[in-house]
C-alpha positions in Angstrom: -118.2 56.7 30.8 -117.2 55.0 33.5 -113.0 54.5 33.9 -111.7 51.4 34.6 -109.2 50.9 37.7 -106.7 49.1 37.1 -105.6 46.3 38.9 -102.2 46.5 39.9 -100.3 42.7 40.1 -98.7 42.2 43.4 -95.1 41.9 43.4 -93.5 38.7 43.6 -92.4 37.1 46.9 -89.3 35.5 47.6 -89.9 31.7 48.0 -90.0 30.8 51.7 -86.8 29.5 53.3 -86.6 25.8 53.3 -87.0 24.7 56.3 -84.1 22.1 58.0 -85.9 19.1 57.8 -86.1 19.4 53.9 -81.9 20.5 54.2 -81.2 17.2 55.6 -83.7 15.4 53.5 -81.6 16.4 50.3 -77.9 15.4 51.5 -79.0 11.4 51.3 -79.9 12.0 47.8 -77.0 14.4 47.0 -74.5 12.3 48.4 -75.7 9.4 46.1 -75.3 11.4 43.1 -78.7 13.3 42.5 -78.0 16.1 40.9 -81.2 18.1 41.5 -81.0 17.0 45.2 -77.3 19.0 45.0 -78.3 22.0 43.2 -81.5 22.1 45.5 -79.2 21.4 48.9 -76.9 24.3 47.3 -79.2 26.6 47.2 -80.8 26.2 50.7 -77.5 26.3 52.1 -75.9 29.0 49.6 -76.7 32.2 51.5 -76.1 31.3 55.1 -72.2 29.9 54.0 -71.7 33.5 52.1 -72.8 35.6 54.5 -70.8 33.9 56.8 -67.7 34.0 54.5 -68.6 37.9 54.2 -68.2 38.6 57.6 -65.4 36.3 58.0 -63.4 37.8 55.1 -64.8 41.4 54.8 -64.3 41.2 51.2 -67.7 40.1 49.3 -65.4 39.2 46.1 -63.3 36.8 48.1 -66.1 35.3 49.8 -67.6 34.3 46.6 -64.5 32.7 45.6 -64.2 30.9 49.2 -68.1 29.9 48.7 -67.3 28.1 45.4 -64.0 26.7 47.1 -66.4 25.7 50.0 -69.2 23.7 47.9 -66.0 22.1 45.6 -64.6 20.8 48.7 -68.5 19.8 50.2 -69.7 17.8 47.3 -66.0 15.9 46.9 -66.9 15.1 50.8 -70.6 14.5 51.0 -70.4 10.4 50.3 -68.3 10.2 53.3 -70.7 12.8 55.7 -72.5 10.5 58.1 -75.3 12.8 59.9 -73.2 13.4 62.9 -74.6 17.1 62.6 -76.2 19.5 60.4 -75.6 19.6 56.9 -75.3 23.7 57.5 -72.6 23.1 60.2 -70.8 20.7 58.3 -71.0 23.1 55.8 -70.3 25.9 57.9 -66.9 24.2 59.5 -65.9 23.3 56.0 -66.0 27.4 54.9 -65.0 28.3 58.2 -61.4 25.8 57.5 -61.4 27.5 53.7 -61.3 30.6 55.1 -58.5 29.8 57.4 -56.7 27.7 54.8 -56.7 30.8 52.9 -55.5 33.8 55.4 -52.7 31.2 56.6 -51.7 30.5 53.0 -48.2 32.9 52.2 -49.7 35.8 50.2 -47.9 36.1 47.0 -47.0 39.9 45.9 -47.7 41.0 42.4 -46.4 44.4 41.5 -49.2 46.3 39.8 -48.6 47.5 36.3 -49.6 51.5 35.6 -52.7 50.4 34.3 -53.9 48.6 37.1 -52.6 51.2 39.5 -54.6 54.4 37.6 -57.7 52.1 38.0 -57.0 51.8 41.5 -56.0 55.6 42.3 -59.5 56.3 40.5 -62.0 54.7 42.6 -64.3 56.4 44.6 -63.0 57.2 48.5 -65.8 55.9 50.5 -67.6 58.0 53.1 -66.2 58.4 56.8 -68.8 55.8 58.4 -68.7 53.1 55.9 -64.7 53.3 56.5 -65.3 53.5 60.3 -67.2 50.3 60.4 -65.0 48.2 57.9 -62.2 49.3 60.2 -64.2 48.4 63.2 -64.5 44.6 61.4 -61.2 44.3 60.0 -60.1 44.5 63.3 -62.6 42.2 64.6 -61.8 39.9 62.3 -58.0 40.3 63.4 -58.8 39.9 67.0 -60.8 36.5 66.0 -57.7 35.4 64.7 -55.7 35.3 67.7 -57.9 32.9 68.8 -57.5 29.4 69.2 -59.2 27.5 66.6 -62.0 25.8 68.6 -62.7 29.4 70.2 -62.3 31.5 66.7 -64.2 28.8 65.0 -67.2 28.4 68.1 -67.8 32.3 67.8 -67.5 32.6 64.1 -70.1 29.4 64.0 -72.6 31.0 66.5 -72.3 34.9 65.2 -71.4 35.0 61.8 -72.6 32.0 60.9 -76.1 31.4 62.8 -75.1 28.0 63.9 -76.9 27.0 67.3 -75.2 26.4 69.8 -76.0 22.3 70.1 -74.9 22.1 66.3 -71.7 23.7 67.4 -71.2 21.2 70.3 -72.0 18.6 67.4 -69.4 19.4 64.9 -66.6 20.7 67.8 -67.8 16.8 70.1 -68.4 18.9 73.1 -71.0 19.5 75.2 -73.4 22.4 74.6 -72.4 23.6 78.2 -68.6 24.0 77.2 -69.5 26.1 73.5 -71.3 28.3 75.9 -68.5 28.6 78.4 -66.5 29.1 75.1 -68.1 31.8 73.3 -68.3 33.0 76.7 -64.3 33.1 77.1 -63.6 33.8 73.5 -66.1 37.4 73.7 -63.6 38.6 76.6 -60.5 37.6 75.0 -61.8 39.8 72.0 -62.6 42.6 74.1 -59.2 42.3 75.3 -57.7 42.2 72.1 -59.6 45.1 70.6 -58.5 46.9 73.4 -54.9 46.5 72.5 -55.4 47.1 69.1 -57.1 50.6 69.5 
């Protein structure tokens, strides 16, 4: 008897990125109330604006919420975005000025009832490294923030955010040769500040 091998199915593969000619191919339609050209543009642009909020932030729950915040805010604008850059800077910039809205805003203090803090007191302490490197961003992040804006907002853009460099000089109206001689200034002024926070 002879025994049959079985064939094992391959496993499925994400779908390919869309590439940026099909990003800005959608906005047109989206802006003119397509809905599937919106919920298509949202999710070719989804991943890059969170990921950028994470690093931003540090906080993936928060991010989420500024994502949301970030696409409310897009889709109320989109009739009135003219193509001056990238539909993923302009939606970039837009999360990057949620964000900011948001750490700016006053924080309002809520004291925690018991059972909220014995939930708390019971999570898991996380290992050493994993503490290390959120420390290592938090203070990153706060370094960022002593920035000025078009500086804070130029490194964010390039490094957390994968924006290139002429799509930075797009949404900022500068030349590519001053984001470079931004980012370049900004990096040091990080250093610097790290330095005086360690």
């Amino acid at each position: 008897m002879e025994s049959a091998t079985a064939v094992q199915p391959e496993p499925p593969q994400a779908p390919p990125a869309p590439s940026p000619e099909r990003t800005e191919a959608l906005w047109p339609a989206a802006a003119n109330g397509d809905r599937e050209a919106a919920n298509e543009l949202a999710a070719c642009t989804y991943r890059q604006v969170v990921i950028a909020l994470v690093k931003l932030s540090g906080d993936p729950e928060l991010a989420r919420d500024l994502t949301q915040e970030t696409y409310r805010k897009a889709w109320a604008a989109l009739p009135r975005f003219r193509g001056g850059s990238a539909i993923a800077s302009w939606l970039y910039r837009i999360a990057y000025t949620t964000y900011l809205n948001h750490v700016r805003r006053p924080a309002l203090m809520e004291p925690l009832d018991e059972l909220q803090a014995e939930r708390l007191s019971d999570t898991e302490p996380q290992p050493d490294d994993t503490l290390r490197r959120s420390e290592d961003e938090a203070r990153v992040r706060r370094a960022l923030l002593t920035l000025p804006d078009e500086l804070a907002f130029a490194v964010s853009a390039r490094y957390w955010g994968e924006v290139p460099v002429r799509e930075i000089a797009r949404v900022q109206q500068v030349s590519e040769v001053a984001v470079r001689k931004r980012l370049k200034r900004a990096l040091g002024l990080i250093a610097a500040a790290l330095e005086d926070l360690s």
